[in-house]
Structures are given as C-alpha cells and as structure tokens.
N, C-alpha and C positions, 0 to 999 in steps of 0.2 A: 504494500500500500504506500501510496505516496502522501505524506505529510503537507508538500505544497497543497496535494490538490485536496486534501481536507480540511486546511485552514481556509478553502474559499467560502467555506460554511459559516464561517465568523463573519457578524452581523446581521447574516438572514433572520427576518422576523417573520412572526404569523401573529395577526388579531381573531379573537374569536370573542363571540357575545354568548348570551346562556340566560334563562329563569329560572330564579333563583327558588322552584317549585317547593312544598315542603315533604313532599313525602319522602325525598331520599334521605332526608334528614329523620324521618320517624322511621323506614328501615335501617339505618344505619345506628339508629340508638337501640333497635330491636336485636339487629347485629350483637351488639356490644352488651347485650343483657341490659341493659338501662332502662328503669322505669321513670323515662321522662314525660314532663304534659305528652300531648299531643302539640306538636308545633303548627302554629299559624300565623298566616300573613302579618308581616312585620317584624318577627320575631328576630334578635340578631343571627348572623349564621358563627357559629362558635369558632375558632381559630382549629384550621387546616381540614373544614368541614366542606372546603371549596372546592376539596379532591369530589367530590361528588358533580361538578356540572365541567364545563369545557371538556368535555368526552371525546375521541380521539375516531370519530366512525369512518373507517376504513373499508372499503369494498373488500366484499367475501373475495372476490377474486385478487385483491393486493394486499393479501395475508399472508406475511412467512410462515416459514417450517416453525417457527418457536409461536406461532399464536399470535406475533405483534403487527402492526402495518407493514410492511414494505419498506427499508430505507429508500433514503435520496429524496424524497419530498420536502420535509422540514428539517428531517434531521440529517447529520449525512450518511453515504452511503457505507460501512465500517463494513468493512469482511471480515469477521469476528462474531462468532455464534453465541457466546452467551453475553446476555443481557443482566445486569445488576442496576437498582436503583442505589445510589451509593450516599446516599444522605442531602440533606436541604437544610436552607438557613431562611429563615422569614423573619421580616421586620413588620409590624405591624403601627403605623405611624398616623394610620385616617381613621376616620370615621368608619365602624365595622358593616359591613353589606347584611342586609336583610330578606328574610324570606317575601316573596312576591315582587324583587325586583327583578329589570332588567341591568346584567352585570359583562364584564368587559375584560380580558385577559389578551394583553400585548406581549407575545414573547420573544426573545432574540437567543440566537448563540454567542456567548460571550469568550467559549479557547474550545477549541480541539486540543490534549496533549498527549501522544503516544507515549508511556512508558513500557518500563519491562521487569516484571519480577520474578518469584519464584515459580510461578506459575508461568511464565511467559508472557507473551506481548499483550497490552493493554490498551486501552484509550479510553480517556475520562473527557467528556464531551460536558458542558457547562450553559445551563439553561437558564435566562434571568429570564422569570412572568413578573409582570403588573400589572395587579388585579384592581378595577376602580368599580364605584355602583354611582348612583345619579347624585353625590353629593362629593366624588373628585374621588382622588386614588385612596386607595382603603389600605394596601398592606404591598410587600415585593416578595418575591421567594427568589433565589437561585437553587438551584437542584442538577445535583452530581450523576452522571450515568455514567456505567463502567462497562467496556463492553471486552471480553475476554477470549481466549483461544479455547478449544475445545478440548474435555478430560483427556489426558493423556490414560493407557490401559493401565492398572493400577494406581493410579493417584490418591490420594491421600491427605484431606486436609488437616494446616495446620492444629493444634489444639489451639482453643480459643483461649484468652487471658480471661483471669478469672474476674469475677462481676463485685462489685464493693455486694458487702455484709452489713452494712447498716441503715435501710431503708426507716426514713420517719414515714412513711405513708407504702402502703405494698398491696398489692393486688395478684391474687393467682388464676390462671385459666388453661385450659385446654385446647387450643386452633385447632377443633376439628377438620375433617374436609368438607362439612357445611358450612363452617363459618368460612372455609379460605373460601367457598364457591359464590357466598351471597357477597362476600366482599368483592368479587372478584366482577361478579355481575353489579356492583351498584357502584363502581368505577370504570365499566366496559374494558377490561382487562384482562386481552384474550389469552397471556402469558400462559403458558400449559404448563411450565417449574409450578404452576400452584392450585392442577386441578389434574393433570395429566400422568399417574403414577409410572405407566410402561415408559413414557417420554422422558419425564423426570430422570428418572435410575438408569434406562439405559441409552439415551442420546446424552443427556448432560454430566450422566456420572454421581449425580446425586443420591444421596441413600432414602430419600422421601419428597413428598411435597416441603415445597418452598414456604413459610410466610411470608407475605406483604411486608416488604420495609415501608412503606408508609401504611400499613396494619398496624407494626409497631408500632412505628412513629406518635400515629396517634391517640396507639394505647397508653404512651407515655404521656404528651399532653394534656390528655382525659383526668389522669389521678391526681397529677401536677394543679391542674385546674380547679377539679372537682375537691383538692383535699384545701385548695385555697380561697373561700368563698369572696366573690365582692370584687376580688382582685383581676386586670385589666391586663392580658396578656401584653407585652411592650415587643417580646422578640422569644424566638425557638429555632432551635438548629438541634441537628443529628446526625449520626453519621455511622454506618452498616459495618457490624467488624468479622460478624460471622455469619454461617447462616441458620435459623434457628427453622425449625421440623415439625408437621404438621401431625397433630396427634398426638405430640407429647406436651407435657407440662410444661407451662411459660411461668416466671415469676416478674411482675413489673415493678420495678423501686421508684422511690421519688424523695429525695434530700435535701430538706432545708438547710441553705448556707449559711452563712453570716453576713453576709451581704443583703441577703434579700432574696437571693436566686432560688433553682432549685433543681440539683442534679437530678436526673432521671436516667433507668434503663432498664433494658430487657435480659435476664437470666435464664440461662437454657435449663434443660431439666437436668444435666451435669453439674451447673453452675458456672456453664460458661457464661462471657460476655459477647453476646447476637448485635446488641447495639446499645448508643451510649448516647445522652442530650443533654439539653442547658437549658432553664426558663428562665423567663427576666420579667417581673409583671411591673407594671406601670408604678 
C-alpha cells in the first residue's frame, strides 16, 4: 500500500442530518437493562447516545466480507482485513441535542498513519465528527480506527494488563449474543466479529464474539454518569487495549479522582484490562 496515496484521504469530509427519534433511545436503555421513563420529545439525548442516529446504510451489494460498507467512499481504501474501533475522545462544549430534533454530523479525516507492530502492519485512520442540533454545535468526537493484517496460523494474543482493583462505583454483566445483536442492530452494525461465530474464530482468528468498543464505551459512561447525579458531562475519551468476549462476564469500574474526574473501565472475566477512560463533568 502506498502511504502517498492514502494520505489523499486527509480532509475528505461527509455531512449527514438525522431525527433525533426517541425510540432508539428507549431500546437502547432496554438494551442496557435500565429502567428508564419512557423518553419523549424534548428530552436531552445523554452523552455518546448519538451513536444511535447518523447510521452508515450501505447497499446490500457494497458490503464487504467483514459485514462493513465497502472502503474508498469516505473512508479510505486500507487493504487490511480486520477492522478495530480503537477509542474516541469527545468534548462536549454546547448546548446538548434533544429528542425530536433535526441534528447534523460534519465529519473529516484528520491522519492516515501506517504503523507496524507485533502483530504486523497497521493503520490508524483518525475521524473528527461535529455534531450540532438547531441551537449551534452541541459536542466534537475524534474516533481512532485501526485496521490490521490478518491472524497469522497460530497467533496468540498478548495477555492483557491487568485492570485497577478499586472501583468507587462497579457494575457486572454478561454481553450475551443478544445483547451484542440488538446493539448491533440499533447502531446498523453489520461487523460479523460480533454476531458471526464461524467468521469470528475462523477468518479473524478470534476465540469468540467481539464486544462493541463503543458497547463498552458506553457502559462506562453510563455508571460514571449515573453514579454522579446532576453533574454535566464537560468531556470523555477511551481507548480499546484488548479485546473482551461475548458471553463471558464483564466487570465495569468507575473512580473518583481528586480532581473531580472519574477513571472508568472495562474488566474481562480474567481480570484483564479490555478498555480504559476518563470523565470530566462540568
């Protein structure tokens, strides 16, 4: 692959609009086990609950072998088979978008950067959205994709580092493959690593389904939030260290700082570290 001809990717943008309907927001709390009201019009939309509209719909016919769209449209074209979300940072600095509006997502590439590690050749591909509703911009996200070479025959992932032990607030769950599949369907996220068992273990090499990094994500967020009532998310970033398995037990942490913050992450049922964040509330 040629690095020239993937940095011509750098600065393509795409605008997309969306309604800001409320029912994916009451499947998605249904998802989550949450016995929330019933949301209506007006209501605010919670921070990183916007993974729910600007949906990605892709002709059945320009659908790769992994489930995703088709590169070289927006993104670019990566010869590189597997696909990772590799973590997001969002700054949330406006006015928050609310249910029943009409909402607006401008996004650009801001680096293509080939690396190379243990695994082999890599590219981490760098996506800034800017999300506004009818009262000016509401919040930014950049979000990390990582796109990878394919299992070598025996490979072997690293062992993950282990996950802090001292959660002030903690949550445990189970990521059936119902949950991976309604999450997967109220995102339009046709990734088969997280509903595709034969696929999963023997094209990618993986020993199970995948969970959603932004599943985690923002099961982190959720407890962070939810353990801090009243308080006005400012900013959230995360970032993917391993990959955690569908069916087994999750433990979600959340740690108040001294600052004010509040470390968050995701514990695999070993105790590894799947993924790791940061809150900032207002």
């Amino acid at each position: 692959m040629s690095l020239e001809n993937l940095t011509d990717w750098i600065g393509r943008t795409r605008t997309m609009q969306d309604f800001a309907a409320p029912f994916p927001v009451l499947a998605l709390a249904a998802t989550f086990d949450e016995e929330d009201p019933e949301p209506k019009m007006g209501d605010p939309l919670p921070p990183l609950w916007h993974w729910l509209y600007f949906l990605d719909a892709a002709r059945q016919s320009r659908i790769g072998t992994d489930g995703h769209a088709e590169r070289g449209d927006f993104l670019p074209p990566i010869p590189l088979p597997r696909r990772m979300w590799a973590g997001s940072r969002l700054v949330f600095d406006g006015e928050p978008l609310r249910l029943g509006e009409t909402i607006q997502r401008v996004s650009e590439i801001v680096s293509v950067e080939p690396k190379s590690g243990a695994s082999g050749s890599m590219v981490f591909v760098t996506v800034r959205h800017t999300v506004s509703g009818p009262r000016g911009r509401s919040f930014s996200e950049e979000q990390d994709i990582v796109y990878r070479e394919a299992a070598k025959p025996g490979e072997k992932a690293r062992d993950p580092k282990p996950a802090p032990a001292d959660p002030t607030w903690a949550r445990k769950l189970v990521p059936d493959p119902v949950m991976l599949f309604r999450f997967s369907a109220l995102t339009f996220n046709g990734h088969r690593i997280h509903y595709d068992h034969p696929y999963v273990t023997g094209t990618e090499g993986y020993p199970g389904l995948i969970v959603h990094g932004p599943l985690l994500g923002m099961l982190q967020i959720e407890l962070a939030r939810r353990s801090n009532p009243g308080k006005g998310v400012a900013s959230f970033e995360f970032r993917a260290l391993s990959p955690a398995f569908g069916g087994l037990p999750l433990a979600v942490g959340a740690r108040a700082e001294t600052d004010g913050s509040v470390t968050t992450w995701v514990a695999t049922n070993n105790g590894g570290l799947a993924q790791q964040g940061k809150v900032k509330f207002r």
